[in-house]
C-alpha positions as a Markdown table, in Angstrom:
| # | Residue | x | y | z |
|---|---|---|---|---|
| 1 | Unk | 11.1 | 16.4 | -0.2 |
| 2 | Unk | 8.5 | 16.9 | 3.3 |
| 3 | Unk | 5.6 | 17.8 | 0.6 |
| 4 | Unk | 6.3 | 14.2 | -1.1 |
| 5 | Unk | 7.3 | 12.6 | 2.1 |
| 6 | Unk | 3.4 | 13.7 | 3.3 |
| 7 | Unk | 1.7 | 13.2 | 0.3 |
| 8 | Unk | 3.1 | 9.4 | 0.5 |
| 9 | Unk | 1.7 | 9.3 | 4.2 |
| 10 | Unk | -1.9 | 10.3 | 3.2 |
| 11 | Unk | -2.0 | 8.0 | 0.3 |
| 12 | Unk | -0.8 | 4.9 | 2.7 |
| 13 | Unk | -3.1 | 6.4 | 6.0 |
| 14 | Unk | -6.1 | 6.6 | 2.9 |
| 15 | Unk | -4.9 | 3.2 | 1.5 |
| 16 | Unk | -5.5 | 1.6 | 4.8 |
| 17 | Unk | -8.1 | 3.2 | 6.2 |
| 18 | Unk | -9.6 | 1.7 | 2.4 |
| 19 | Unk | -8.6 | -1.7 | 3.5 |
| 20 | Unk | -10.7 | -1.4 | 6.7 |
| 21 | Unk | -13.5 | 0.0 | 5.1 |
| 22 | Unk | -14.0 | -2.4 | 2.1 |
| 23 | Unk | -14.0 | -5.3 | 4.3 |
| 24 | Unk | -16.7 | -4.2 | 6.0 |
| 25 | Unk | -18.6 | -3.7 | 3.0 |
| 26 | Unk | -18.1 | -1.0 | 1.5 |
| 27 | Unk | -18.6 | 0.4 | -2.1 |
| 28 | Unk | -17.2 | -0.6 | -5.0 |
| 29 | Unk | -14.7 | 2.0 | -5.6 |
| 30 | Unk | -13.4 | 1.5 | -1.8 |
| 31 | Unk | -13.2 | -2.2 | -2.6 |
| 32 | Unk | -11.2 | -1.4 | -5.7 |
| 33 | Unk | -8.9 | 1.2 | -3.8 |
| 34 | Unk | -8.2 | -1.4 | -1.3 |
| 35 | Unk | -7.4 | -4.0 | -3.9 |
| 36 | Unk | -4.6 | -2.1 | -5.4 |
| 37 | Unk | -3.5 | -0.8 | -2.1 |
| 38 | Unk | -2.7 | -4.4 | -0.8 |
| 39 | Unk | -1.4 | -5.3 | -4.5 |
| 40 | Unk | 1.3 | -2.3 | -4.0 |
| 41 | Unk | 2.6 | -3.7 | -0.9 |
| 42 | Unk | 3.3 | -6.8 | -1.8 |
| 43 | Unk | 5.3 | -5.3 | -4.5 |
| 44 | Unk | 7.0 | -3.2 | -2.2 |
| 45 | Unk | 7.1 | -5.9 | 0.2 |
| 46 | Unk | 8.6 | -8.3 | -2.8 |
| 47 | Unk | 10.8 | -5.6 | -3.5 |
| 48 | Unk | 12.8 | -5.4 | -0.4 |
| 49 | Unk | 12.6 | -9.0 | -0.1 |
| 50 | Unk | 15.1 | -8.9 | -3.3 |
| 51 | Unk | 17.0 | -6.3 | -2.7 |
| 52 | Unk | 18.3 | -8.3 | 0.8 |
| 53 | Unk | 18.8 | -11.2 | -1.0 |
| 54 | Unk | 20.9 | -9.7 | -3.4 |
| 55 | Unk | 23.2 | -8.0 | -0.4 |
| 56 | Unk | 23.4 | -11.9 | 1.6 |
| 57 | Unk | 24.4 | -13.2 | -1.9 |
């Protein structure tokens, strides 16, 4: 469970540090890891958005 736990950790850390970097300019495979980086946390974001609605409801 740590290993995953970690291996989530780098991916976000990476994610981010992707984010940074293609809006600065960078290449087109850091502007493509960036795009789905921000795409999966709006899903997660979305995600626990519904999950609290369907507890209040």
């Amino acid at each position: 469970m740590v290993v995953l736990l970690g291996v989530v950790l780098a991916l976000t850390v990476a994610g981010c540090g992707a984010v940074v970097w293609a809006a600065r300019g960078g290449p087109r495979w850091v502007r493509v890891v960036a795009t789905a980086t921000l795409v999966a946390g709006e899903l997660v974001r979305r995600s626990g958005k519904s999950s609290k609605r369907s507890i209040e409801e």
